[in-house]
N, C-alpha and C positions, 0 to 999 in steps of 0.2 A: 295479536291479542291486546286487549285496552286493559291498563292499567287503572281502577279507580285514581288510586293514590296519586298519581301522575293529576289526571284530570283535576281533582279537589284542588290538586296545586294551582295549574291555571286558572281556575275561578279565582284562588284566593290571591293569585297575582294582580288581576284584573278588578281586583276590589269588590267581585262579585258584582260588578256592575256589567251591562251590558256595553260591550266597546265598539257598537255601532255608534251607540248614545246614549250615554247615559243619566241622561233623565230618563230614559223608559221604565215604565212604572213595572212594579211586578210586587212579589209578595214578600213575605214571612217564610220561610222552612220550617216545618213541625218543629222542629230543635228551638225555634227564636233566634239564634244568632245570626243568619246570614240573608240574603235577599234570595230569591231560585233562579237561578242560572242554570243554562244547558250548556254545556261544553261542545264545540263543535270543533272537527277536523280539517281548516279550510285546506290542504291537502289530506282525500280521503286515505282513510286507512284501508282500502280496497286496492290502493295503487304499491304499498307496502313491497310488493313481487317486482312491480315494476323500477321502483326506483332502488330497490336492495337493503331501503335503511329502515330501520325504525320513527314512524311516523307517530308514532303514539309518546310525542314529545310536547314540554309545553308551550314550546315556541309557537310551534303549528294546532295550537287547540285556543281558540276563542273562547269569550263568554259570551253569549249572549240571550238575548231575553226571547219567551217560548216561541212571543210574532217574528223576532225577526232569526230565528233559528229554522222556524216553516215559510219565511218568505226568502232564506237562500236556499233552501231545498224544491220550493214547489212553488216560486215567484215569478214574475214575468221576466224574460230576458232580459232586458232593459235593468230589470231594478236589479235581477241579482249578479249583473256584470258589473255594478254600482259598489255593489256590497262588494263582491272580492274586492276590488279593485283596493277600495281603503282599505281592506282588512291586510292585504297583501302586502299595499306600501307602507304600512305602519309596520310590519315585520321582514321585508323583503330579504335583508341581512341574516338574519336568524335564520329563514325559512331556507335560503340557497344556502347556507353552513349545513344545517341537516342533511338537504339533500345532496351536496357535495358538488355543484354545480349549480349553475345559473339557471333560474324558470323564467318565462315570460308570462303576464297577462295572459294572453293569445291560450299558451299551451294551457291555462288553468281552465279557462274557457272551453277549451273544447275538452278537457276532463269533465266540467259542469254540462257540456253538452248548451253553452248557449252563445255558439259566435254567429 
C-alpha cells in the first residue's frame, strides 16, 4: 500500500525538481508552493511479494516530471534503459539497503520488460 506521506517526502527531498533534469519545465501546484512532480517507484511496488520488503520507501521513489515519468513507463527500450540506468546509480546504495541484497541493471530491466 503507498504512503502519500512517504511520497510528498521524496519530492521534497528531490527539490521537487525532476531528477532526470532538472531544468524540465513543469508548473505551479494549485497550492503555489511547489513545482508538480510525479513520484515514481523505480523498483515497482508490484514486486513488494516478491522481494518481502517494503518498497514504498523514499529511497526508491523518484521525482520526476509528467514526460518523463510517461517515457519510463511507455518509452522506447533504448531510452528507458537510459532512464533506469541513472536513476538506479544515483541511488544503487540505498536501493540494495532496502532490498537487502544486491540488484543488477539486467534484473531491473527485465522487471521493465525492456532487455
Amino acid at each position: 500500500m503507498r504512503d502519500l506521506k512517504v511520497a510528498k517526502r521524496a519530492l521534497k527531498l528531490a527539490g521537487n525538481c525532476c531528477e532526470m533534469d532538472p531544468t524540465h519545465a513543469s508548473f505551479l501546484r494549485r497550492n503555489g508552493s511547489s513545482l508538480y512532480m510525479e513520484p515514481h517507484h523505480l523498483i515497482p511496488m508490484s514486486m513488494t511479494d516478491y522481494f518481502g520488503v517494503s518498497l514504498d520507501r523514499e529511497q526508491n521513489i523518484f521525482s520526476l516530471c509528467s514526460n518523463c515519468h510517461n517515457q519510463i513507463h511507455y518509452g522506447k527500450k533504448e531510452a528507458v534503459q537510459q532512464m533506469i540506468s541513472k536513476l538506479f546509480l544515483s541511488r544503487e546504495q540505498e536501493i540494495c539497503s532496502i532490498l537487502g541484497r544486491s540488484i543488477t541493471l539486467q534484473e531491473i530491466y527485465q522487471i521493465y520488460k525492456v532487455l
